[in-house]
DRENDREN-259049 format. One record per residue (C-alpha): residue number from 0; residue in one letter; x, y, z. Coordinates in steps of 0.1 Angstrom, whole numbers, padded with zeros to 4 digits, m for minus. Layout:
r semi = NUM, numar = A, east = X, north = Y, up = Z .
...
REM end
This chain:
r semi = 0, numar = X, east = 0000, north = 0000, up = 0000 .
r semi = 1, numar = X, east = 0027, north = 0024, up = 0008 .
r semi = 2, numar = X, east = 0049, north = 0016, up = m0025 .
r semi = 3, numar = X, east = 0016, north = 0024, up = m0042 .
r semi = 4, numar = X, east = 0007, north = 0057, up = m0023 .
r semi = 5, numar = X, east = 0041, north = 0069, up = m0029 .
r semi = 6, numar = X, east = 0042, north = 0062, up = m0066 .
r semi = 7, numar = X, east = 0009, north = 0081, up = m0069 .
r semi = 8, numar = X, east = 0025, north = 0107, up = m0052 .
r semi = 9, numar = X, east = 0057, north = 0106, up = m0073 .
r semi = 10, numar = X, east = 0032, north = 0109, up = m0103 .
r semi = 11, numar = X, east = 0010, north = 0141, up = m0095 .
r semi = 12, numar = X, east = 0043, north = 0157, up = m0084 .
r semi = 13, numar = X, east = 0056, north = 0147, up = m0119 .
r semi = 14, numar = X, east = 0022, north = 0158, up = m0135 .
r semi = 15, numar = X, east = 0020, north = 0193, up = m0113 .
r semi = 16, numar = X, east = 0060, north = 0197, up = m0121 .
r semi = 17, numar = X, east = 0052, north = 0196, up = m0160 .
r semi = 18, numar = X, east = 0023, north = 0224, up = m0161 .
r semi = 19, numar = X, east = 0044, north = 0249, up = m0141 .
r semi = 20, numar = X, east = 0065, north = 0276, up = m0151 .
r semi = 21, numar = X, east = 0095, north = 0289, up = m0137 .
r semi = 22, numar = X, east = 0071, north = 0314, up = m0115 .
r semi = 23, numar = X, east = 0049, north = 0284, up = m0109 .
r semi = 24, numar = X, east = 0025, north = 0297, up = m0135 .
r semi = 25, numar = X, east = 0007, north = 0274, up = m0152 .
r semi = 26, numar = X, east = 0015, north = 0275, up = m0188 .
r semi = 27, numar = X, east = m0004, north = 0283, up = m0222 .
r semi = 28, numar = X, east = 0001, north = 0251, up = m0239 .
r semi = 29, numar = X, east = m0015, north = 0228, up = m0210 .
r semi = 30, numar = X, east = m0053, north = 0224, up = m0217 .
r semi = 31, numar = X, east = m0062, north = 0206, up = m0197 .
r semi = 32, numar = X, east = m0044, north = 0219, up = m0168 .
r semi = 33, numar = X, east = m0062, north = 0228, up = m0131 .
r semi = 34, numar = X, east = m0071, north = 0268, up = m0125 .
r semi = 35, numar = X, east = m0049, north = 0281, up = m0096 .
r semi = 36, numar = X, east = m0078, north = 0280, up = m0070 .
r semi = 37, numar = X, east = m0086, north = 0241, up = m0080 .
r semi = 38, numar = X, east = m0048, north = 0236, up = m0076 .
r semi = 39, numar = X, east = m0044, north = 0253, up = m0047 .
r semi = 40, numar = X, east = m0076, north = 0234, up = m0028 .
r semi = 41, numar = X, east = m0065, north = 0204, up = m0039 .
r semi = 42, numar = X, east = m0029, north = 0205, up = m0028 .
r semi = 43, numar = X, east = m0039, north = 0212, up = 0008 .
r semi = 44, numar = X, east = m0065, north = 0186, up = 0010 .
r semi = 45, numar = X, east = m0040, north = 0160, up = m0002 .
r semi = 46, numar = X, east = m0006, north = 0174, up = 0016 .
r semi = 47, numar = X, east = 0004, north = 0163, up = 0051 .
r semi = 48, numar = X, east = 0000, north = 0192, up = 0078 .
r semi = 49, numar = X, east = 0040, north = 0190, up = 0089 .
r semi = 50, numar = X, east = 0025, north = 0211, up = 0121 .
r semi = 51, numar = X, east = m0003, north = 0190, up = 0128 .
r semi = 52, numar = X, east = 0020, north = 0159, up = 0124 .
r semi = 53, numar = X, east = 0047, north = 0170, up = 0146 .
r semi = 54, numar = X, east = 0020, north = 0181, up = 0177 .
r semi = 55, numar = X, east = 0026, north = 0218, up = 0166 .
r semi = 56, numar = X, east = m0002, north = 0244, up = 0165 .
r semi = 57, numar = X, east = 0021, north = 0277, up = 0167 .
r semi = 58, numar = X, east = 0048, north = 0287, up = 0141 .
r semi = 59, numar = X, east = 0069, north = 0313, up = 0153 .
r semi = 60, numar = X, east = 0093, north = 0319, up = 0120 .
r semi = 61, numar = X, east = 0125, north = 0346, up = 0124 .
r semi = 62, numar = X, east = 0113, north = 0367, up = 0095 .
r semi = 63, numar = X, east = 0129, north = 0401, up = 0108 .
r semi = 64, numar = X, east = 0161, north = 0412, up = 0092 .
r semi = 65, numar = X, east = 0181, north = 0406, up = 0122 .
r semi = 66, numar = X, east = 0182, north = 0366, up = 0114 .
r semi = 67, numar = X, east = 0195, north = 0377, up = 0081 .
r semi = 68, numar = X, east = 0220, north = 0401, up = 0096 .
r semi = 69, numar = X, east = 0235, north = 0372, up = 0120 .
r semi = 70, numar = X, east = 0237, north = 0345, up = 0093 .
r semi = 71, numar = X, east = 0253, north = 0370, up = 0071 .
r semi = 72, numar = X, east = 0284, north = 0374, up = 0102 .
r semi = 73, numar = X, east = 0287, north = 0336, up = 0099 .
r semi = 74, numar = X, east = 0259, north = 0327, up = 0127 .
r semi = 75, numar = X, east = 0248, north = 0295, up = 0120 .
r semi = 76, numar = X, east = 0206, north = 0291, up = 0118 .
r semi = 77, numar = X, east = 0208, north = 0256, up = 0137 .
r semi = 78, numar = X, east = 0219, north = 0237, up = 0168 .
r semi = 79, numar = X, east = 0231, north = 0207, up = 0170 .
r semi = 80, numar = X, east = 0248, north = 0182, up = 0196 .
r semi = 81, numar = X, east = 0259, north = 0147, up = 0189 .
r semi = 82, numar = X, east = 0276, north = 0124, up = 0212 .
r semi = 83, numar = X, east = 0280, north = 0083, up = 0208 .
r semi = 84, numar = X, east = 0248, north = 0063, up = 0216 .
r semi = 85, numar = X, east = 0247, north = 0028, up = 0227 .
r semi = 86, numar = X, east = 0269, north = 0002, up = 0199 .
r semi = 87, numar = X, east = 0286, north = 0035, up = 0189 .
r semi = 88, numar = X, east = 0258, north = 0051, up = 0166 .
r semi = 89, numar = X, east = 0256, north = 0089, up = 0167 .
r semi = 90, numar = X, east = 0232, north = 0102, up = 0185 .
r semi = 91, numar = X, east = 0222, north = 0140, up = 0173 .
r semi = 92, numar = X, east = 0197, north = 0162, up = 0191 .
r semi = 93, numar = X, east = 0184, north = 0198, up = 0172 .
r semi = 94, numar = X, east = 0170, north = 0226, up = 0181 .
r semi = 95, numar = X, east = 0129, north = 0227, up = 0172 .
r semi = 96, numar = X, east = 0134, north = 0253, up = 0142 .
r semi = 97, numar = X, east = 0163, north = 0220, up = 0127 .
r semi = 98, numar = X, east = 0142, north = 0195, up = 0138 .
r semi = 99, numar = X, east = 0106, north = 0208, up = 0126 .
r semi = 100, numar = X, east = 0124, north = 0214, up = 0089 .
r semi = 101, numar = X, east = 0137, north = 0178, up = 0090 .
r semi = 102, numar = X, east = 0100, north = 0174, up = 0096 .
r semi = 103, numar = X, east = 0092, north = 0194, up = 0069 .
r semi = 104, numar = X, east = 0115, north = 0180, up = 0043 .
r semi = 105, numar = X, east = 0106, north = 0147, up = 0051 .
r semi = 106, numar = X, east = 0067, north = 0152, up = 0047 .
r semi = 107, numar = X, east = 0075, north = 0168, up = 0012 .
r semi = 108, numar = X, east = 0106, north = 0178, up = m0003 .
r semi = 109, numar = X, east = 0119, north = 0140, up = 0002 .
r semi = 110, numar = X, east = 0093, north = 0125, up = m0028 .
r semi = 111, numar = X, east = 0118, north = 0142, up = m0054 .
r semi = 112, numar = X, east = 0149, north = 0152, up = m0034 .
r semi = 113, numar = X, east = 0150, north = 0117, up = m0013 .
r semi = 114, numar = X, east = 0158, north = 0109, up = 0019 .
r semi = 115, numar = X, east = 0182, north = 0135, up = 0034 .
r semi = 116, numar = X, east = 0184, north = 0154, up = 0005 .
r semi = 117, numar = X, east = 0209, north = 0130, up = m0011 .
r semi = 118, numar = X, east = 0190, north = 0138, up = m0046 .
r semi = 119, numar = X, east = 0173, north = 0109, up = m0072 .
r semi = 120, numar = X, east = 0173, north = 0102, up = m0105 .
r semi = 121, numar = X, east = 0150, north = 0130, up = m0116 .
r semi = 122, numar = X, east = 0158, north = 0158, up = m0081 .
r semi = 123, numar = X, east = 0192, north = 0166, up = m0076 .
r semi = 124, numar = X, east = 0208, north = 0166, up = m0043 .
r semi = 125, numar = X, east = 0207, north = 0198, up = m0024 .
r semi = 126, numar = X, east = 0232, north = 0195, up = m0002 .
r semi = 127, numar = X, east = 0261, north = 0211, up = m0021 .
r semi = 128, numar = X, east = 0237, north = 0232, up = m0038 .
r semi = 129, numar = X, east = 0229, north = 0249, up = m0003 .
r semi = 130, numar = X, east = 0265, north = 0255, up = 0004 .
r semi = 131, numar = X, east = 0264, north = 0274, up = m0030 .
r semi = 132, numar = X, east = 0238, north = 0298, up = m0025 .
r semi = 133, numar = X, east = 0224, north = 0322, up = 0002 .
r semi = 134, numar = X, east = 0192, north = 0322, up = 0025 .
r semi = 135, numar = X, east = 0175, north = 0349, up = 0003 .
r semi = 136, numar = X, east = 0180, north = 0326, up = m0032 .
r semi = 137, numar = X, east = 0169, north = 0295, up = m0012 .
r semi = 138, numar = X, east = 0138, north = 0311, up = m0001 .
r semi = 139, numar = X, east = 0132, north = 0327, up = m0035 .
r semi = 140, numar = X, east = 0135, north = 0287, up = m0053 .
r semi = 141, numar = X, east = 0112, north = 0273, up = m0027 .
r semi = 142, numar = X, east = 0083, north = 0300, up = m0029 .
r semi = 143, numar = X, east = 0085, north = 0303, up = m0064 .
r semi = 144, numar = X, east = 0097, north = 0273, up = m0086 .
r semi = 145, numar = X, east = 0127, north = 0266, up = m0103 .
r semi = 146, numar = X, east = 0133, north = 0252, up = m0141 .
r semi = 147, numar = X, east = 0167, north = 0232, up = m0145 .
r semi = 148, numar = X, east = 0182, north = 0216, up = m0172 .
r semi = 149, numar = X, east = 0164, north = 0180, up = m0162 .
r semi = 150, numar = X, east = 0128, north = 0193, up = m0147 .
r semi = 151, numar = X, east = 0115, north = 0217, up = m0133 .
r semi = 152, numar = X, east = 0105, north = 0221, up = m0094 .
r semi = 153, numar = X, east = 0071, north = 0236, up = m0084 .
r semi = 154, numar = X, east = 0064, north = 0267, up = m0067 .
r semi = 155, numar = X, east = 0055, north = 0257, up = m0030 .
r semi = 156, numar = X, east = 0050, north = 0292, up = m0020 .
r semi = 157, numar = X, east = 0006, north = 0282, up = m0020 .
r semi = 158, numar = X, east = 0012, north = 0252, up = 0004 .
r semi = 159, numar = X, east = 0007, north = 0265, up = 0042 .
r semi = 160, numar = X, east = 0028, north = 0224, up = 0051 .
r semi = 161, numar = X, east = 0058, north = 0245, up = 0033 .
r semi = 162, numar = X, east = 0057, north = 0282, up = 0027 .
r semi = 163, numar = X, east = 0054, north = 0282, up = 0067 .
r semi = 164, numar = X, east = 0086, north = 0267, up = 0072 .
r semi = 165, numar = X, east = 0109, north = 0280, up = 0051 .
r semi = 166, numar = X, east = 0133, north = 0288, up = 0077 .
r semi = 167, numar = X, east = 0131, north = 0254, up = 0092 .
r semi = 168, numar = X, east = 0137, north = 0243, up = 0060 .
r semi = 169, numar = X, east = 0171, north = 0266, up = 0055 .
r semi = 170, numar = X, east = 0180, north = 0257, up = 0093 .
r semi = 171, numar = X, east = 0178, north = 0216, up = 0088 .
r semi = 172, numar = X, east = 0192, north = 0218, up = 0051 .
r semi = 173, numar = X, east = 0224, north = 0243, up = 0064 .
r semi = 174, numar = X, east = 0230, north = 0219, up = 0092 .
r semi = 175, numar = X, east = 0232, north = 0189, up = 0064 .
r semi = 176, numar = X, east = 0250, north = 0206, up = 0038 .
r semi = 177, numar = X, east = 0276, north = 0214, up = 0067 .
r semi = 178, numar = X, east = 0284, north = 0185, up = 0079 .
r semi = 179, numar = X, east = 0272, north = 0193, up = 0113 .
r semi = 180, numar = X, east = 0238, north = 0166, up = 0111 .
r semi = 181, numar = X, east = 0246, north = 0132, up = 0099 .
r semi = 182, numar = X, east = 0215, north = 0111, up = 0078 .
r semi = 183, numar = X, east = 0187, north = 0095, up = 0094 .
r semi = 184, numar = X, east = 0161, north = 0113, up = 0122 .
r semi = 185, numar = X, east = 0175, north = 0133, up = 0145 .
r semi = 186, numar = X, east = 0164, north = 0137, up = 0182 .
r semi = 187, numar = X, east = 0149, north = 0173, up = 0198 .
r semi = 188, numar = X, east = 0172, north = 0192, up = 0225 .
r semi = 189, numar = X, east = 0148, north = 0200, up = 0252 .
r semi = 190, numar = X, east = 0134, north = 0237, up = 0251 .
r semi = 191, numar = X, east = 0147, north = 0261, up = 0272 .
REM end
């Protein structure tokens, strides 16, 4: 049941990625494509609620410019402490904004980017694309598409399960594509 779910999945984000544009517009030459409202509606009534799923009701996102400002010095957007668990596995614990975009990337951005963000066949693997690029352009792909030489990736800007969390997003991704957060789920530091 699962293989099936997730190659239906695979499929409509195949079908979605191939009427977008590059501003996530859907283009002249698809017919019999959905109106934005119908795509809209039917994208949150399929998609996971990352929030809901992870026991969250609040969001609080660092939208000011300060976050900007202190990433810009060479702040990092993410903590993260590892230490040897039992047979010598590493153990990592994040902080919620790392561990609610591992959440987040795992509820959506996995189906084409895979698990951990190692890439696929038809996604390419983010992690040295992250260390290539800043916050700003990050944020800009996600919201609003992007068309590469192999596909093209959809605007998620109109999904509240992502345009929410785009900081979590840079946060978990940063800590990856850094080395800092080795594969697999991590665990949550306690809050303070």
């Amino acid at each position: 049941m699962r293989s099936v779910l997730g190659v239906v999945v695979v499929a409509a984000v195949l079908v979605t990625a191939a009427t977008l544009g590059p501003a996530g517009s859907v283009s002249a030459q698809s017919s019999g494509a959905q109106q934005p409202d119908e795509r809209e509606r039917a994208t949150s009534e399929n998609a996971v609620d990352v929030a809901e799923a992870a026991g969250e009701t609040e969001q609080s996102s660092q939208t000011d410019d300060s976050a900007s400002a202190t990433e810009a010095a060479g702040d990092v957007p993410y903590t993260v402490e590892c230490e040897e668990g039992q047979g010598g596995a590493k153990v990592c614990r994040v902080d919620r904004a790392t561990y609610v975009g591992w959440r987040t990337f795992h509820a959506v951005c996995h189906t084409c980017h895979a698990q951990d963000a190692v890439g696929s066949t038809f996604a390419p693997a983010l992690l040295p694309r992250i260390k290539q690029m800043d916050k700003d352009r990050f944020v800009m792909v996600v919201d609003q598409g992007f068309t590469g030489q192999v596909g093209v990736m959809p605007a998620w800007g109109m999904n509240p399960n992502v345009n929410r969390y785009y900081d979590e997003l840079w946060a978990y991704l940063r800590a990856r594509s850094d080395g800092v957060l080795p594969p697999g789920r991590p665990e949550r530091l306690p809050e303070e």
